[in-house]
Every structure is written in structure tokens, then in C-alpha cells.
C-alpha positions as CSV (number, residue, x, y, z in Angstrom):
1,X,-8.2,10.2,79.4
2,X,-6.2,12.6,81.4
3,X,-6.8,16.1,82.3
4,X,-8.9,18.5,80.3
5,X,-9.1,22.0,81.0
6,X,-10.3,25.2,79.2
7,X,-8.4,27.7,81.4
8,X,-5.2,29.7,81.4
9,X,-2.3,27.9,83.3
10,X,0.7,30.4,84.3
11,X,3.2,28.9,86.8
12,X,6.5,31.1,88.3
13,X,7.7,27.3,89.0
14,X,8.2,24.0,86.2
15,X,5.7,21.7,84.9
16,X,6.5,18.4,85.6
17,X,4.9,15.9,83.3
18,X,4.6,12.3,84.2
19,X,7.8,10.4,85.6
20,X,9.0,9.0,82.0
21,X,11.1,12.1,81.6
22,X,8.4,13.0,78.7
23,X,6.4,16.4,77.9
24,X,4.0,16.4,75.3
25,X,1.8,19.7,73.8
26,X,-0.5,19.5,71.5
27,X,-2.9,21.8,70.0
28,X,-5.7,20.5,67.6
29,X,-8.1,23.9,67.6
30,X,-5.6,26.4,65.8
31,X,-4.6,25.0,62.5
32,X,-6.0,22.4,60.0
33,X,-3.5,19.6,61.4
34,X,-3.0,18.8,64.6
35,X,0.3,19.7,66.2
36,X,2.6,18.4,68.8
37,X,5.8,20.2,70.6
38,X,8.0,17.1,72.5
39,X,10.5,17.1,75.0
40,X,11.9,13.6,75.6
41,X,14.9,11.5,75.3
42,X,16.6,7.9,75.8
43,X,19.8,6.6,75.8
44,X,20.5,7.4,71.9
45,X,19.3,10.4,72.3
46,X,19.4,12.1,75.7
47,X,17.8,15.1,74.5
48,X,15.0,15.7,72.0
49,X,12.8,18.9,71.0
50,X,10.8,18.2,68.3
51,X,7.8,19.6,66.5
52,X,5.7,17.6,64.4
53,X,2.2,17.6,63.0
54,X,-0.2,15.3,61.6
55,X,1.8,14.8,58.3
56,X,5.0,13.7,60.2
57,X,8.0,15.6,61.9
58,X,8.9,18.9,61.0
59,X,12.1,19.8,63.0
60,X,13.7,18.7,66.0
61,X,17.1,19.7,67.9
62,X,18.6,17.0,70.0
63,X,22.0,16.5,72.7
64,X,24.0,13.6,71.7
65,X,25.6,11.0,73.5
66,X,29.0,12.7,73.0
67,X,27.5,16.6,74.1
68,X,27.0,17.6,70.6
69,X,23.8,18.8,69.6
70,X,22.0,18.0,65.9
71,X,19.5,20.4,64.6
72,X,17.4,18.8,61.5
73,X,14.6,19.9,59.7
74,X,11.8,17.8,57.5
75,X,11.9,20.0,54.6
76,X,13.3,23.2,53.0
77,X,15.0,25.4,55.1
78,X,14.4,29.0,53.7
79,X,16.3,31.9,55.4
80,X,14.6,35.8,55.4
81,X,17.9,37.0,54.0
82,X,21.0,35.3,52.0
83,X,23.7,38.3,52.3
84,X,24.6,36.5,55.2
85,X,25.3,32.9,53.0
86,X,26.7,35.5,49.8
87,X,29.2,37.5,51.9
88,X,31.5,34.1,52.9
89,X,31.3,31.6,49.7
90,X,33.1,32.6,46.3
91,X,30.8,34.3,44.1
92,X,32.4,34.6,41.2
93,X,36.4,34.1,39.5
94,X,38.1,36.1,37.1
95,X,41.3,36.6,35.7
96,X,43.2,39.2,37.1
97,X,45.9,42.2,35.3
98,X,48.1,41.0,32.7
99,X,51.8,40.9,33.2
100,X,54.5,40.3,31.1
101,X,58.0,38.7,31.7
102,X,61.0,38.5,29.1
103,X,62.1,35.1,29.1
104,X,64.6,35.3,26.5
105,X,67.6,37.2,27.9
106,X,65.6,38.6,30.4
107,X,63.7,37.0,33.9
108,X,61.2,35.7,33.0
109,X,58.2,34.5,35.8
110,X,59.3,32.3,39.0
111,X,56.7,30.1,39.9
112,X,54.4,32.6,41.7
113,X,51.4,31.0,44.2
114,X,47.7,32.0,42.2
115,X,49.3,32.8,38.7
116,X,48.4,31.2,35.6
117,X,50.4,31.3,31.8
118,X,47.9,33.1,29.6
119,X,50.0,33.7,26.4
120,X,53.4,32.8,25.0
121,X,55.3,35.5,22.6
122,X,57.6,35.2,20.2
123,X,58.0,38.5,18.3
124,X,61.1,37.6,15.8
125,X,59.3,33.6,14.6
126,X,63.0,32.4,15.8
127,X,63.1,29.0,18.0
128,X,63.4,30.8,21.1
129,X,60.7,32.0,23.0
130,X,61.3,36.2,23.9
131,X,58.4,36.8,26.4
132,X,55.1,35.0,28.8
133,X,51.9,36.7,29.8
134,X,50.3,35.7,33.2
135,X,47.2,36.6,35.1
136,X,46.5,36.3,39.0
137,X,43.6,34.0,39.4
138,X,41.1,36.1,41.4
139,X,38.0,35.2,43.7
140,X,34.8,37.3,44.6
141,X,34.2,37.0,48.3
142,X,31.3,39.5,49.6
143,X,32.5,42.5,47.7
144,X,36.0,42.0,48.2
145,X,38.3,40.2,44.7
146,X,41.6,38.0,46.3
147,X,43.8,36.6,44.8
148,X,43.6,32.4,44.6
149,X,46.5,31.0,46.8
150,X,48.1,27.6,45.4
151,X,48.3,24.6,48.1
């Protein structure tokens, strides 16, 4: 049913496909499957572009009700490159320079945002402890190290 042809079609204008608001390509000469590209929509879904094959959907991209848009894909996505991804999340955490406060007769640490007690001293075995160690916890960001903030 329908239309066949076996000729190029180029248009400066639109193609208008039926009056259901629906466009439908499909190509079953090219690849082992048969594949379709859709363009339609209801009132869940006012937009849809999707791509799907004779296995199922592969991806689609689709407006919302609200203005949003969704973009999903059926599978694995697998990007060409992942500096992009590595340079924003934490890649690794370490502990950062040791310092050391005198807490007997001296002033000791406040309670300092990203810092972290590493080691307690007590160098004459009295009751009193004479000194703490502390460390900045630190973050690897792309190939920058910061220092953790607390909340």
C-alpha cells in the first residue's frame, strides 16, 4: 500500500506526512534489520523522535508536557572520549601536609572546615596531652588537589 518510488526526492519546502501529525522513515535495503526514524506525539508526549529497528527502540528524545525534554537510550551509551566525565568528578582523596599544634600550654587546633586528627603526642608519658597532628582532607578534581570543605 502507499507510495513506492525508487528516485531521489529533494524539496526547498517540508514534507507533510498524512494528517495524524505522524512521520515515519524506514529503510529495509541498507542493514541486516530493518530500521525506522519517527516523528510523532500525543498528549503524554507532545513530542517524540525516535529510532528503532527490528529488535526494538534504540533511542528516542521527546518534549514533555511541562517543556522539558527527555533523551533515553536502549542500551549503553559509550562516549569517544571520558576527559570530559574525569575533569568534573573526584578522582581520587588523599591526605594532605601534616601540622602540628601544642595543646598543652600552647593553642592547640580550632575546629578548622576539611581537617582531620591524625595523631595525638604525649612526649613526657604524663596525663596531659602536649601536642595533635592534623591533615587537610584533599580531593583530585581534573588535575587540580582541594581541599574537602565541611557542611
Amino acid at each position: 500500500s502507499g507510495l513506492h518510488m525508487s528516485v531521489n526526492v529533494l524539496t526547498n519546502g517540508g514534507i507533510r506526512v498524512g494528517d495524524g501529525k505522524q512521520f515515519s522513515l524506514t529503510s529495509n535495503n541498507n542493514s541486516t534489520m530493518t530500521a525506522t526514524f519517527n516523528l510523532w506525539g500525543g498528549a503524554d508526549r507532545p513530542t517524540v523522535i525516535e529510532l528503532d529497528d527490528d529488535q526494538g527502540w534504540q533511542f528516542y528524545s521527546q518534549r514533555n508536557t511541562d517543556g522539558s525534554i527527555s533523551f533515553r537510550v536502549n542500551g549503553q551509551m559509550e562516549p569517544n572520549s571520558y576527559s570530559n566525565f574525569d575533569s568534573r568528578y573526584v578522582q581520587d582523596i588523599r591526605l594532605g601536609s601534616l601540622q602540628y599544634g601544642q595543646v598543652w600550654n600552647g593553642p592547640g587546633f580550632s575546629d578548622t572546615s576539611g581537617y582531620v586528627i591524625t595523631g595525638i603526642t604525649n612526649g613526657n608519658s604524663d596525663e596531659l596531652v602536649d601536642g595533635a597532628h592534623r591533615r587537610p582532607i584533599q580531593k583530585l578534581i581534573g588535575n587540580q588537589w582541594y581541599n574537602v570543605v565541611s557542611i
